[in-house]
C-alpha positions as CSV (number, residue, x, y, z in Angstrom):
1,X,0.0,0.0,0.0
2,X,1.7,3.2,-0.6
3,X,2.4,5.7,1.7
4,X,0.4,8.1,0.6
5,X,-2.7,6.0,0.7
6,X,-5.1,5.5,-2.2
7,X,-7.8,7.5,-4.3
8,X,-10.7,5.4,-3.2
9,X,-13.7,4.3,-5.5
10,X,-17.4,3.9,-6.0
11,X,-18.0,0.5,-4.9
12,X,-20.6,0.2,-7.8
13,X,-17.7,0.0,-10.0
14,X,-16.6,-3.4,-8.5
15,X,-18.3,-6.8,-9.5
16,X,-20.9,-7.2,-6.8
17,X,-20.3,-11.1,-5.0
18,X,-22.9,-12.6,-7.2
19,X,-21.4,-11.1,-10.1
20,X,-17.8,-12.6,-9.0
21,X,-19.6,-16.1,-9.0
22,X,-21.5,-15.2,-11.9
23,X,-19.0,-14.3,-14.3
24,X,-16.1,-17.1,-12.7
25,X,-19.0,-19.8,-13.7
26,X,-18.5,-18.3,-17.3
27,X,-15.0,-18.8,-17.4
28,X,-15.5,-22.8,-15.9
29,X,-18.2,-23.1,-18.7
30,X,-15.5,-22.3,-21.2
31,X,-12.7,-24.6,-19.5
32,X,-11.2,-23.4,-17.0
33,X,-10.1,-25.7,-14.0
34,X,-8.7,-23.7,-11.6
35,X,-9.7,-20.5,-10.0
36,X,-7.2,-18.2,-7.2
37,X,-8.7,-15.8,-5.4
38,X,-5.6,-12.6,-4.7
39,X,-6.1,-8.9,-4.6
40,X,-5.0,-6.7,-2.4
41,X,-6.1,-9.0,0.1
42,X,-9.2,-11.0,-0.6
43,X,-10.2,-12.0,3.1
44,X,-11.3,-8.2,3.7
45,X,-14.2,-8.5,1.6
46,X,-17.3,-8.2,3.7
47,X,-18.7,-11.1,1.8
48,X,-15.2,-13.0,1.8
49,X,-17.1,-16.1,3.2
50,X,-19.9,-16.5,0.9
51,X,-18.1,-15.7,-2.1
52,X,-15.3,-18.5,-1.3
53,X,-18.1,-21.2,-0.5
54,X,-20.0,-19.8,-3.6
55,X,-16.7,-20.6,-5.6
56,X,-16.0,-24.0,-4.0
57,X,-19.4,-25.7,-5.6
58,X,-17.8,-25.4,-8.9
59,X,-16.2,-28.2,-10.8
60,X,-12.6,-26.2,-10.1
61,X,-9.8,-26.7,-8.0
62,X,-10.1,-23.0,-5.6
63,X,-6.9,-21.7,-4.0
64,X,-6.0,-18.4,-2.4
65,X,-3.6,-16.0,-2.0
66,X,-3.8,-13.7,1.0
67,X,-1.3,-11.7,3.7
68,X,-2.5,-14.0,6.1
69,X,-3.8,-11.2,8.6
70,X,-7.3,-12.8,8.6
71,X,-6.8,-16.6,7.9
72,X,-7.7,-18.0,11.6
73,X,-11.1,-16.8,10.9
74,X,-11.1,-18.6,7.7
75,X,-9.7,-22.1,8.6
76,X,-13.2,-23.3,8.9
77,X,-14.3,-21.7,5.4
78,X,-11.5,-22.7,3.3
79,X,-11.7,-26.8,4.2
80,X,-15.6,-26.6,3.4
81,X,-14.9,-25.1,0.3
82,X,-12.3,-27.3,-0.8
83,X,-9.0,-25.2,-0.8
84,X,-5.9,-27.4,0.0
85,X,-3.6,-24.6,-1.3
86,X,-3.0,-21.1,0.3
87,X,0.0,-18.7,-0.7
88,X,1.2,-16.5,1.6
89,X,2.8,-12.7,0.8
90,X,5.5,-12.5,3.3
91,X,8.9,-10.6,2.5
92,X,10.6,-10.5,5.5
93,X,11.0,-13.5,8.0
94,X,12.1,-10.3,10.4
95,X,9.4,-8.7,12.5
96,X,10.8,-5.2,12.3
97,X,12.3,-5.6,8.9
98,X,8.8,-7.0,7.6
99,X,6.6,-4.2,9.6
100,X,8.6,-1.5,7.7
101,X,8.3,-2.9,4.3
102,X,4.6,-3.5,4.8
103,X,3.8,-0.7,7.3
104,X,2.0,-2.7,9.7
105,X,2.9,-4.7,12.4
106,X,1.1,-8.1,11.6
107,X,4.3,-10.0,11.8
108,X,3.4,-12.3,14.5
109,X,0.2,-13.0,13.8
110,X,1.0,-13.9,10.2
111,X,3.1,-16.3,11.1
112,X,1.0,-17.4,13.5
113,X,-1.5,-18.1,10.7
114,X,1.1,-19.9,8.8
115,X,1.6,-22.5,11.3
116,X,-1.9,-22.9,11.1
117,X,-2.1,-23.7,8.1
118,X,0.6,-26.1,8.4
119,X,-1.1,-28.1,11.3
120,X,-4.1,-28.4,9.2
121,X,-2.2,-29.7,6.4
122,X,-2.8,-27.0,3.5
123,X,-0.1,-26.6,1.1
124,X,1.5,-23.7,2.0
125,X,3.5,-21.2,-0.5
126,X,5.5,-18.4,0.5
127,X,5.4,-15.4,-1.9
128,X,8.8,-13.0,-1.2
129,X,9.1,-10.2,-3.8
130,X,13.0,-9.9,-3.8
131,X,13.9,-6.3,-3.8
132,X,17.6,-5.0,-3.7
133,X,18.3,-2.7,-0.8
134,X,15.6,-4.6,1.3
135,X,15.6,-7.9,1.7
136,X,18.6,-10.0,-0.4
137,X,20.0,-10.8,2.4
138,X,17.0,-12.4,3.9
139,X,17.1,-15.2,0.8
140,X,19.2,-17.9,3.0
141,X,16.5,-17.3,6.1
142,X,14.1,-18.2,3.8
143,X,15.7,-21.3,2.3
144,X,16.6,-22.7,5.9
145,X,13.0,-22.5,6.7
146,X,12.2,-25.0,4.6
147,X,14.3,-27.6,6.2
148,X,11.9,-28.1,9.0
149,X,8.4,-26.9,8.0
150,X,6.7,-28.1,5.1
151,X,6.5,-24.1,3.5
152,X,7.7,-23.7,0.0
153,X,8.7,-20.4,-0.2
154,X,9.0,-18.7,-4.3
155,X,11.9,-16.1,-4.8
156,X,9.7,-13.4,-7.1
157,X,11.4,-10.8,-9.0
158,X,10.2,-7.2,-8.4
159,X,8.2,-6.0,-11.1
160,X,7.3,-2.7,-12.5
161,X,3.4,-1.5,-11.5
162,X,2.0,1.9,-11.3
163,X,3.6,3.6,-8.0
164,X,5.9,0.7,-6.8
165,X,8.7,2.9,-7.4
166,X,10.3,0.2,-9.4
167,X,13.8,1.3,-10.9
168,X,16.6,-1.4,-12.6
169,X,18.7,-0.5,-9.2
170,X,16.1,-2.4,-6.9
171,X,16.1,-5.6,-9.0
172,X,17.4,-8.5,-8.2
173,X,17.7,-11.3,-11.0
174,X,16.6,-14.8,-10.1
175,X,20.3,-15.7,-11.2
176,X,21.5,-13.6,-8.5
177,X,18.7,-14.8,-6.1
178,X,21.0,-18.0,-6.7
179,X,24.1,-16.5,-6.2
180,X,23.1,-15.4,-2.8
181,X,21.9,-18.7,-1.5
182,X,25.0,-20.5,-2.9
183,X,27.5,-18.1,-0.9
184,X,25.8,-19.4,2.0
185,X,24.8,-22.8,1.6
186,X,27.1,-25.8,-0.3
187,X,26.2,-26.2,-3.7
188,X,25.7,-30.0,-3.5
189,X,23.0,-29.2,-1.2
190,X,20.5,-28.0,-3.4
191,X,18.8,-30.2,-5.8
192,X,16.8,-29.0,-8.9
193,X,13.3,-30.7,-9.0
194,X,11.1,-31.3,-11.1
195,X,8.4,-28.1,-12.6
196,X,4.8,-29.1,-12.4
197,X,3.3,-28.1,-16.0
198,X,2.6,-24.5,-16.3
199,X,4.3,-24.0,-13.0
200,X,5.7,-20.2,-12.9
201,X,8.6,-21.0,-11.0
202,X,12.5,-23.8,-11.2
203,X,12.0,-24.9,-8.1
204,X,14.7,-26.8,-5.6
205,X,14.6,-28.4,-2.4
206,X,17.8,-28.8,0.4
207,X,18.9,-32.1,0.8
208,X,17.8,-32.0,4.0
209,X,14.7,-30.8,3.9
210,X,11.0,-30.8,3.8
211,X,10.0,-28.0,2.0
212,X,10.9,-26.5,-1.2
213,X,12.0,-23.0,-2.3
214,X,12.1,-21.8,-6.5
215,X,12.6,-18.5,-8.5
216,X,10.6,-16.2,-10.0
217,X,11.7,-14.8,-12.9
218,X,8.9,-12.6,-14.5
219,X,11.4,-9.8,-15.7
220,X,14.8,-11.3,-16.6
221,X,13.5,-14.7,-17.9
222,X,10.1,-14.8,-18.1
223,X,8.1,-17.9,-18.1
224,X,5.6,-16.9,-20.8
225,X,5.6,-19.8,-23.2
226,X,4.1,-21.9,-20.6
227,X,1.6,-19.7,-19.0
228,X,-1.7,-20.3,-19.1
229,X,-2.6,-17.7,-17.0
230,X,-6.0,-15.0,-17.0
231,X,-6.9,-12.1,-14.5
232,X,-10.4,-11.1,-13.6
233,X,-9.6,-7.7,-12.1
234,X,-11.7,-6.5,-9.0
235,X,-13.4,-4.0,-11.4
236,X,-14.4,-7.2,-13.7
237,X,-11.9,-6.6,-16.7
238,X,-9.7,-9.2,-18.2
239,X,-6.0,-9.1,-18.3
240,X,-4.9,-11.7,-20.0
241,X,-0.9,-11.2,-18.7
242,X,0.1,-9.0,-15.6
243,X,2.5,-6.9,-18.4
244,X,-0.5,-6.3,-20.4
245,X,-1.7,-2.4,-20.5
246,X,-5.1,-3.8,-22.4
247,X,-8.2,-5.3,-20.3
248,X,-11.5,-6.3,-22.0
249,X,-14.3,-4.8,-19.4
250,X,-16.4,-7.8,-19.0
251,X,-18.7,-6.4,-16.1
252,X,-19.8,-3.3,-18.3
253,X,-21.1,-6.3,-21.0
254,X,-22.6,-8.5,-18.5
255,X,-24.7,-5.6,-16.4
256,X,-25.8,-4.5,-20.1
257,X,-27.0,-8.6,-21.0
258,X,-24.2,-9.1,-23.1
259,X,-22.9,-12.7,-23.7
260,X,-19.4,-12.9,-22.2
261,X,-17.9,-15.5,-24.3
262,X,-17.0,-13.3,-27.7
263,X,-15.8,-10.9,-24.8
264,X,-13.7,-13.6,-23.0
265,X,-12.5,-15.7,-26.5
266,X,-11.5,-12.4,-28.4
267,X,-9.3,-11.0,-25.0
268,X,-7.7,-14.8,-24.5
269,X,-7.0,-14.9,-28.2
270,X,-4.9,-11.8,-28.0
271,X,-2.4,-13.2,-25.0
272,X,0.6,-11.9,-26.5
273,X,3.4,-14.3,-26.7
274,X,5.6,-12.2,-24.2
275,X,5.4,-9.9,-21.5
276,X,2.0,-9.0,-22.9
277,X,3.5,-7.8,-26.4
278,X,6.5,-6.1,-24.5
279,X,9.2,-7.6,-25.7
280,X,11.6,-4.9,-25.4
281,X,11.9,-5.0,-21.8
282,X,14.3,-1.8,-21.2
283,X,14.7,1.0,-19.5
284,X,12.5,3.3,-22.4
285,X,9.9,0.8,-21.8
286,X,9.5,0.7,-18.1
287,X,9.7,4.6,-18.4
288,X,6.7,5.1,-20.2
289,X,4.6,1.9,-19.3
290,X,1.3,2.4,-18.4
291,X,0.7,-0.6,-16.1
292,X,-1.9,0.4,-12.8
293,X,-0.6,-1.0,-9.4
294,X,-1.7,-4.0,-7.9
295,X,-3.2,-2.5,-5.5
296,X,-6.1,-1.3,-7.7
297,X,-6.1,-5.0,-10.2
298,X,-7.0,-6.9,-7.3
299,X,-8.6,-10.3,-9.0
C-alpha cells in the first residue's frame, strides 16, 4: 500500500459477490479448472465467506492467495470449500524488517497463521518479492526455513506497477537470487526438482529438507511460453498477462446482458506471446509503461 494512501472508489464500479460467481461460472463453462482468489487482500471482503463457499461448488480446484492477517477466521471456510492450497505474501522473515516494508505490524500473527495452516495440512506457499536494498540478504532465512516446515517459499522478481517505485537498481535477478543462496549454503545441497506443467517457477529443495523453495523470474527470464494464465480484475476486466496495459471490461457487457464468451475468447485470443507484447523489456519501456498497481487489479 503506498504511503500516501489510495484515491478510493465507488464501490458500484466493482463486480458485486454474485457477479464474482457469476462471471467465474463463465469462465469454468468455457474450460477453466482452476480459479485463485488474490487482490490486495481478498479475506477483507465483507462477503469473503460467501463468495469463497460460492466458488468452492464449482467443478474447479479454488486456492487463495492472501497476507494471512485474517486466515484463523477462515480455517473453517476454506476446508468446506475445498482449498488445500493457500499462498502466503510474506517478504521479511524479520518482524521489524517485515513491519517496515509493509507498514503494519502483523508480523506475529502472520506467522501465526502460517503455522496454522501447516497443522491443518494446507499446502503452503511463501510469496517474497525480492527487492535490492531490502531484503537479499534475507534469501538464506528463507531457504533454511524449509528444512523443518513443510512451506515452499518462491523467490519473485520485483516487477514494474504503477507507483511501486520500481527502478533497474532495486532488481534482483533470479540468477542472483542463486548466487546469494550458494554463498551461503554448499552447492551439492541444493537439488533441482522437477516443474509441475505450467508451473511459474524452477523450483529446488535442500537435501535435507522438507519443504521447497524456486525463483521467479517474471522480468529477466520470463516464463511466458508456458503460462496459461488470465486475471479477472476486482473492477471485472480481463487481463490476460500481468504486463498487459489492455483489459476487456467484461462487467460493463454483462450488467448491459451481453454474452461474455465473444468478450472472453476475443481478449484470450490476444495473449501476447511475451510480456503482454513487451518484448523490449528496457529502461524506455519501463519509463513510459502504463501498467496500474496491484493494488487497484485486485482479481
Amino acid at each position: 500500500m503506498p504511503e500516501e494512501g489510495i484515491l478510493l472508489r465507488d464501490k458500484k464500479e466493482f463486480m458485486t459477490s454474485e457477479e464474482v460467481i457469476a462471471i467465474a461460472s463463465k469462465f469454468v463453462e468455457l474450460g477453466v479448472t482452476k480459479i485463485r482468489l488474490t487482490g490486495g487482500e481478498p479475506l477483507i471482503k465483507k462477503d469473503a465467506k460467501n463468495v469463497i463457499l460460492q466458488l468452492g461448488k464449482l467443478p474447479i480446484e479454488l486456492a487463495i492467495t492472501t497476507n494471512a492477517v485474517l486466515v484463523d477466521q477462515f480455517i473453517d471456510t476454506f476446508k468446506e470449500a475445498g482449498i488445500k492450497s493457500v499462498n502466503v505474501s510474506l517478504d521479511s522473515l524479520n518482524a521489524d524488517s517485515f513491519n517496515q516494508i509493509s507498514r503494519r505490524s502483523y508480523f506475529e500473527r502472520i506467522k501465526s497463521n502460517i503455522d496454522l495452516l501447516l497443522e491443518n495440512d494446507f499446502h503452503v506457499k511463501v510469496n517474497a518479492v525480492i527487492i535490492k536494498g531490502t531484503n537479499e540478504h534475507e534469501i538464506p532465512d528463507f531457504i533454511n526455513w524449509t528444512i523443518k516446515q513443510n512451506v515452499h517459499v518462491r523467490f519473485i522478481e520485483f516487477m514494474p506497477f504503477d507507483g511501486n517505485q520500481w527502478n533497474w537498481d532495486k532488481k534482483v535477478a533470479a540468477s542472483e537470487m542463486m548466487q546469494i543462496a550458494e554463498r551461503s549454503i554448499a552447492k551439492e545441497n541444493i537439488v533441482k526438482i522437477e516443474d509441475a506443467a505450467n508451473d511459474t517457477a524452477r523450483n529446488y529443495q535442500l537435501t535435507n529438507g522438507i519443504g521447497t523453495f524456486g525463483f521467479i523470474s517474471s522480468v529477466t527470464n520470463p516464463f511466458c511460453d508456458t503460462c496459461n494464465r488470465i486475471r479477472l480484475t476486482a473492477d471485472g476486466k480481463i487481463k490476460n498477462c500481468l504486463f498487459s496495459q489492455d483489459e476487456t471490461d467484461l462487467l460493463s457487457a454483462y450488467r448491459n446482458g451481453t454474452d461474455l464468451e465473444a468478450l472472453i475468447r476475443e481478449n484470450i485470443g490476444n495473449k501476447k506471446k511475451e510480456r503482454g507484447g513487451n518484448v523490449a523489456f528496457d529502461e524506455n519501456f519501463v519509463e513510459t509503461m502504463k501498467n496500474r498497481s496491484m493494488i487497484s487489479i485486485g482479481g
